[in-house]
C-alpha positions in Angstrom: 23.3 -6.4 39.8 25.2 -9.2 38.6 23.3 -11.6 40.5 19.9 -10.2 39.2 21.1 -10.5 35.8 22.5 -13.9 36.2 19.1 -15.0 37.9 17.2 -13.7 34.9 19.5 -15.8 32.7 18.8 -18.5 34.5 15.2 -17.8 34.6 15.5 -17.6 30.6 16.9 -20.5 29.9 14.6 -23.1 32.1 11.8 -22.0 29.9 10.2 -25.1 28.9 9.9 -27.3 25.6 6.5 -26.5 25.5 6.4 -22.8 25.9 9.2 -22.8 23.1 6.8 -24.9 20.7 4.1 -22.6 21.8 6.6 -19.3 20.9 7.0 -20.5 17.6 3.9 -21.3 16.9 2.5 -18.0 17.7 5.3 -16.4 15.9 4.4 -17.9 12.6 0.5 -17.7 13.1 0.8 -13.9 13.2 2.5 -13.8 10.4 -0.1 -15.3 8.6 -3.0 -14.0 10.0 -1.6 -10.4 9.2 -1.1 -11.5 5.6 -4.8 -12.6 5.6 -6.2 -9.0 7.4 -4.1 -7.5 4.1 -5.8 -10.3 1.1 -9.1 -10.4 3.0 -9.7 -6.5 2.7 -8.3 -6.4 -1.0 -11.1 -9.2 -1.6 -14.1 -7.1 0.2 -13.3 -4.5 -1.9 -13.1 -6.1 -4.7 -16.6 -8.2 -4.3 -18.4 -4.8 -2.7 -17.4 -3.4 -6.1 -19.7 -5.4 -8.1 -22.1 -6.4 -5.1 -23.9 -5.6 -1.8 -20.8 -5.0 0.6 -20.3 -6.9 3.8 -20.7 -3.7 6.0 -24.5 -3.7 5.2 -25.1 -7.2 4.7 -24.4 -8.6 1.8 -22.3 -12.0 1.1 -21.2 -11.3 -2.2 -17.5 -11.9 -0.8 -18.0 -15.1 -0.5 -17.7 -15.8 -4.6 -14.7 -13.7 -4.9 -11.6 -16.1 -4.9 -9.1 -13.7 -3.4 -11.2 -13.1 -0.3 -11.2 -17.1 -0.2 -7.2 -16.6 -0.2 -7.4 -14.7 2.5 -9.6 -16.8 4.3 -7.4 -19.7 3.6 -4.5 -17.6 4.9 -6.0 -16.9 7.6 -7.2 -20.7 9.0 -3.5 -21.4 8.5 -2.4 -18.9 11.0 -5.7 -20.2 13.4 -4.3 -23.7 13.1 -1.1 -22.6 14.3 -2.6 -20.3 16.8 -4.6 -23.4 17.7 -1.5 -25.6 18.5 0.3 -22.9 20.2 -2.4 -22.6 23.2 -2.3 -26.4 23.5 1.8 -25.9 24.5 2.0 -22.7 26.0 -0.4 -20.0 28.7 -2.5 -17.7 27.0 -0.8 -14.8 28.4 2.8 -16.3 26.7 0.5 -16.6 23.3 -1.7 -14.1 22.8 0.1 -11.4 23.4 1.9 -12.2 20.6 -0.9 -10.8 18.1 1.0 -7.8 18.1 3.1 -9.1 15.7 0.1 -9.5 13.0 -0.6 -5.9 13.4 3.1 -5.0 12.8 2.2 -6.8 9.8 -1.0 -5.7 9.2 0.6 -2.3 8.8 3.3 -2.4 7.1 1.2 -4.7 4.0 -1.3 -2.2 4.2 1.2 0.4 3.4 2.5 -1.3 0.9 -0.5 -3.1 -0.9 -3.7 -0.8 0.6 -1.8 2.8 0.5 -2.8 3.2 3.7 0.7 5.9 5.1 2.2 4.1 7.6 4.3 7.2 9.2 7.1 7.3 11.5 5.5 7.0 14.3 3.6 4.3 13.7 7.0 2.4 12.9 7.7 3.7 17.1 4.5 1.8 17.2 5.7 -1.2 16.4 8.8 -1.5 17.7 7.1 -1.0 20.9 4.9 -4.2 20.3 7.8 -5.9 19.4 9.5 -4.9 23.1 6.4 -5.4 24.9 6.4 -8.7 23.1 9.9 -9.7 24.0 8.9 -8.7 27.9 6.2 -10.9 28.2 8.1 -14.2 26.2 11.1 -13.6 28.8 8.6 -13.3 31.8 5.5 -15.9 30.9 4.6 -18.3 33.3 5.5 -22.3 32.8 2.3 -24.4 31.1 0.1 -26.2 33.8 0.6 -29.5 33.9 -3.1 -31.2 32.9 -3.5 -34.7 32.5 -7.0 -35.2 31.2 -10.1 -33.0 29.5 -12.0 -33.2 33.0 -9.4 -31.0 35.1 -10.3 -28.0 32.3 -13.9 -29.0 32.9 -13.4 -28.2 36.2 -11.5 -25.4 35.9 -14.2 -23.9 33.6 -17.1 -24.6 35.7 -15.9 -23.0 38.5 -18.4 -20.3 40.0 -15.7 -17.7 38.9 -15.4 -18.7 35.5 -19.2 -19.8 35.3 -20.0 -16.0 36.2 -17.3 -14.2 33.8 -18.8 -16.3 30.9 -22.5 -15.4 31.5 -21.5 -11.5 31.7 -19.9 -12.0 28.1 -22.6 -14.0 26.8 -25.6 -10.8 28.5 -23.0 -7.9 26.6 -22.9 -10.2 23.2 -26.7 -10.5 23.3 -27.3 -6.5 23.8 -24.5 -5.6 21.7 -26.1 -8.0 18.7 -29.8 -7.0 19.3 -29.9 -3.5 20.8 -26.7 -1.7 19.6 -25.5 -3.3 15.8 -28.9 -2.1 14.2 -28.2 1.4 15.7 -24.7 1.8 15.2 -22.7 -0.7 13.6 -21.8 1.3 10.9 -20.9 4.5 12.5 -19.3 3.6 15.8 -16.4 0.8 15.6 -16.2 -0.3 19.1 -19.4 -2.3 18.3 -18.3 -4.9 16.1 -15.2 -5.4 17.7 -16.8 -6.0 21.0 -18.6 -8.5 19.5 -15.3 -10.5 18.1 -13.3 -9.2 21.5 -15.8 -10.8 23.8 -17.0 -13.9 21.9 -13.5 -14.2 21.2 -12.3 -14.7 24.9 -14.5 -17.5 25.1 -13.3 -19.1 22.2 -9.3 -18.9 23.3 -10.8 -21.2 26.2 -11.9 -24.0 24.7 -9.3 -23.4 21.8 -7.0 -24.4 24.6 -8.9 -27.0 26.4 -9.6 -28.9 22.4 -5.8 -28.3 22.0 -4.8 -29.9 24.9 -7.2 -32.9 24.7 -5.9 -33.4 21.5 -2.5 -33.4 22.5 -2.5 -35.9 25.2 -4.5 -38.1 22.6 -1.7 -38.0 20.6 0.6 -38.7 23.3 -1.7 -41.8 23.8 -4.4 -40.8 26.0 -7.3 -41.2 24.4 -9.6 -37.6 24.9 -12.1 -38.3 22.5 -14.2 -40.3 24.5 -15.0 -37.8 26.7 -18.3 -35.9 26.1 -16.2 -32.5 27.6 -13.7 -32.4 24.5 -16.7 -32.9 21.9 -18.7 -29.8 24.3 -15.8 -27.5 23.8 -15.4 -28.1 20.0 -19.2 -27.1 20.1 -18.1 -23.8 21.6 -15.0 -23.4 19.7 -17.5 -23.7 16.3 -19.8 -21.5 16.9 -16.9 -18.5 18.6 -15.1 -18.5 15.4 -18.4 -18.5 13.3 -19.6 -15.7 15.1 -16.0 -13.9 14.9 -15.3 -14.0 11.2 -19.1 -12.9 10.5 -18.6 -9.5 12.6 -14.8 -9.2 11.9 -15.6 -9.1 7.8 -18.2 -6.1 9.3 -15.5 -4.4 10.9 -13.1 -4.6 8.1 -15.7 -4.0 5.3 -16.9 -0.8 7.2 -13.6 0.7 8.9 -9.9 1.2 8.1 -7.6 -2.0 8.1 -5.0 -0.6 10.0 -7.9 1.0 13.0 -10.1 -2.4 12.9 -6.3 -4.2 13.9 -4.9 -2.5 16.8 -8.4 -1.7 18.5 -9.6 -5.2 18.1 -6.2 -6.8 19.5 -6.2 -4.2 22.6 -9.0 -5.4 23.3 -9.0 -9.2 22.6 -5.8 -9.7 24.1 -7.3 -8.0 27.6 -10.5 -10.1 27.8 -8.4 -13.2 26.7 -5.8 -12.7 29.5 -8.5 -11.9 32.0 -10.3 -15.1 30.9 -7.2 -17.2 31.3 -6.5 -15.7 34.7 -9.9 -16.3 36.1 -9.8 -20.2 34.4 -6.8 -21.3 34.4 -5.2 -19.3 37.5 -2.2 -18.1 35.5 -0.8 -15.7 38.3 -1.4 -18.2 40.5 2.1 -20.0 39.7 3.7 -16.4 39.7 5.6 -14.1 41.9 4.3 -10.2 41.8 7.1 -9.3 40.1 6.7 -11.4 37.3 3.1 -10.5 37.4 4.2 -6.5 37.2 6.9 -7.1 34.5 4.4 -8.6 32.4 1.7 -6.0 32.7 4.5 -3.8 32.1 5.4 -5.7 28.6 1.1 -5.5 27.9 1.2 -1.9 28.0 4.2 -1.2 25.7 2.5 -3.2 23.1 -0.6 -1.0 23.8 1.1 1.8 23.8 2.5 0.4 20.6 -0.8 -0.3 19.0 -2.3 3.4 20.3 0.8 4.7 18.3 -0.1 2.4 15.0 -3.6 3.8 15.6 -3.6 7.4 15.8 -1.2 7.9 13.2 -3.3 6.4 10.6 -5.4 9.9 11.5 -2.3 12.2 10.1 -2.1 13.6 7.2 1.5 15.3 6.7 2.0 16.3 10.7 -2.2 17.1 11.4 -4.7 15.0 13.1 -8.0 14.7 10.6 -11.5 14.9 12.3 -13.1 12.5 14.5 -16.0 12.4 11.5 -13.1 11.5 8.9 -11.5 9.6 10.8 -14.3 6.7 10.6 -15.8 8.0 6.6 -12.4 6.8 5.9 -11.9 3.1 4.9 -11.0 2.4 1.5 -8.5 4.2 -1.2 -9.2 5.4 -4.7 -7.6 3.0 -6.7 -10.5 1.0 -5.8 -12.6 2.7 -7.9 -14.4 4.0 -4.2 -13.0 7.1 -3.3 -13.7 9.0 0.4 -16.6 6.4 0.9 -18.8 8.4 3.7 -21.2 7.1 5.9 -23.7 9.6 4.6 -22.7 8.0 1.1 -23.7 4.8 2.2 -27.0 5.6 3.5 -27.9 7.3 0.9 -27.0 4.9 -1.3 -29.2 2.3 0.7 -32.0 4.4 0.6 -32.3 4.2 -3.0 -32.1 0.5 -3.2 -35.3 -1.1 -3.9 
């Protein structure tokens, strides 16, 4: 025993420089993009109240100041997010989302009246275990010295193939299933973000770590592969943020969180696995004890989720449990899908 605990010591402290930039900067970008989740809703609200709300359309958000806020918040946490990829594994980094949801609830409480109850405070000390599991047990950063070896890594038949799969589901979710059910069934728009999203953590990384050897003096820029992946990275995030404000605009705060980490984290750590070979540089137990980590902080985020369908010790309804997404003060009441159509149907 004393040998396995002074082994994990050991194993503890040789964590590199860069994983410990990368920890810190994915600490303090979930801080600030569960902030945003918070202002961002507050400003949907606010604009749906004198416009055509996001859920079914409209853009009115984009004059409302406090949504811009949000926004703002929100790129701040990206950019640090951003940097931390370029320094550490995904698997190290995104896990670490959990955190903004821990966030994400507890503002919501406060700010959104949305009850956070006891066990959804379990919930999060559960992300914040599974969280410390995977820090203790991530795997070192792979050493790259040029834009080209990511290239390569992501044109890889593996890699090639997981990326068109993605690309055939976004395509049938956007055309087929969004006019259909966007606004009843959640899982819709969040697949959207999850899966677009995996892609995007990719060349996140590979722009991040292009510019980081520039700045260490080898020049990235020059290559046509860094200015393809900020192509990529572009139009990921535009395609994010414009079914993420659907999500958020139609569904509770604290049920659009959880469900869209779970599963943004999952494709994201699959992604990096088949690209960049994470496990590869592992040993199975490492492997195991991180998976173990991953599902505390789901277990974590299930927690944070079904609680936000109990009302004093009862579970709601399925039906109410997706009517439900804004709060009275608001001046919108029990806002119900049935509401909303309605309401559609009389516009001219």
């Amino acid at each position: 025993m004393a040998a396995e605990v002074s082994h994990s010591w050991r194993t503890y402290k040789g964590m590199s420089s860069d994983n410990i930039k990368g920890l810190v900067l994915a600490l303090s970008s979930s801080a600030f993009i569960g902030a945003s989740f918070i202002v961002k809703k507050k400003g949907l609200k606010k604009a749906g109240a004198s416009g055509i709300r996001a859920g079914v359309g409209g853009y009115s958000y984009l004059y409302e100041p406090l949504w811009w806020v949000g926004m703002i918040t929100m790129i701040v946490g990206e950019i640090a997010n951003f940097a931390a990829y370029a320094f550490a594994p995904a698997i190290l980094v995104t896990p670490l989302g959990a955190l903004s949801i821990i966030i994400s609830a507890v503002l919501a409480h406060i700010i959104l009246k949305e009850k956070l109850h006891i066990f959804g405070i379990l919930g999060c000390a559960l992300c914040v275990v599974g969280s410390t599991t995977i820090v203790l047990h991530a795997p070192q950063e792979r050493e790259i010295e040029s834009v080209k070896e990511v290239w390569d890594l992501a044109t890889e038949p593996g890699f090639l193939l997981y990326a068109a799969l993605v690309l055939t589901a976004v395509f049938v979710l956007v055309f087929h299933y969004i006019p259909q059910y966007g606004q009843t069934h959640i899982m819709v728009y969040i697949g959207v973000c999850s899966l677009v999203g995996s892609l995007s953590v990719m060349s996140v990384k590979a722009l991040g770590i292009a510019l980081k050897l520039t700045l260490s003096g080898m020049n990235q820029l020059i290559f046509p592969q860094t200015w393809t992946f900020t192509v990529v990275v572009i139009t990921c995030v535009i395609t994010q943020m414009n079914y993420l404000n659907k999500a958020l605009d139609t569904f509770n705060t604290a049920v659009v969180s959880p469900i869209y980490y779970v599963m943004f984290t999952s494709l994201t750590i699959l992604a990096s696995v088949i690209m960049f070979k994470d496990w590869d540089r592992q040993s199975p137990t490492q492997i195991v004890t991180e998976m173990c980590g991953f599902v505390t902080i789901l277990s974590g985020t299930f927690l944070l989720h079904k609680t936000k369908d109990m009302v004093d010790g009862l579970s709601t309804s399925p039906s109410m449990r997706l009517l439900k997404h804004t709060d009275e003060e608001d001046g919108f009441g029990m806002e119900a899908i049935p509401l909303r159509r309605q309401d559609s149907s009389r516009s001219p």
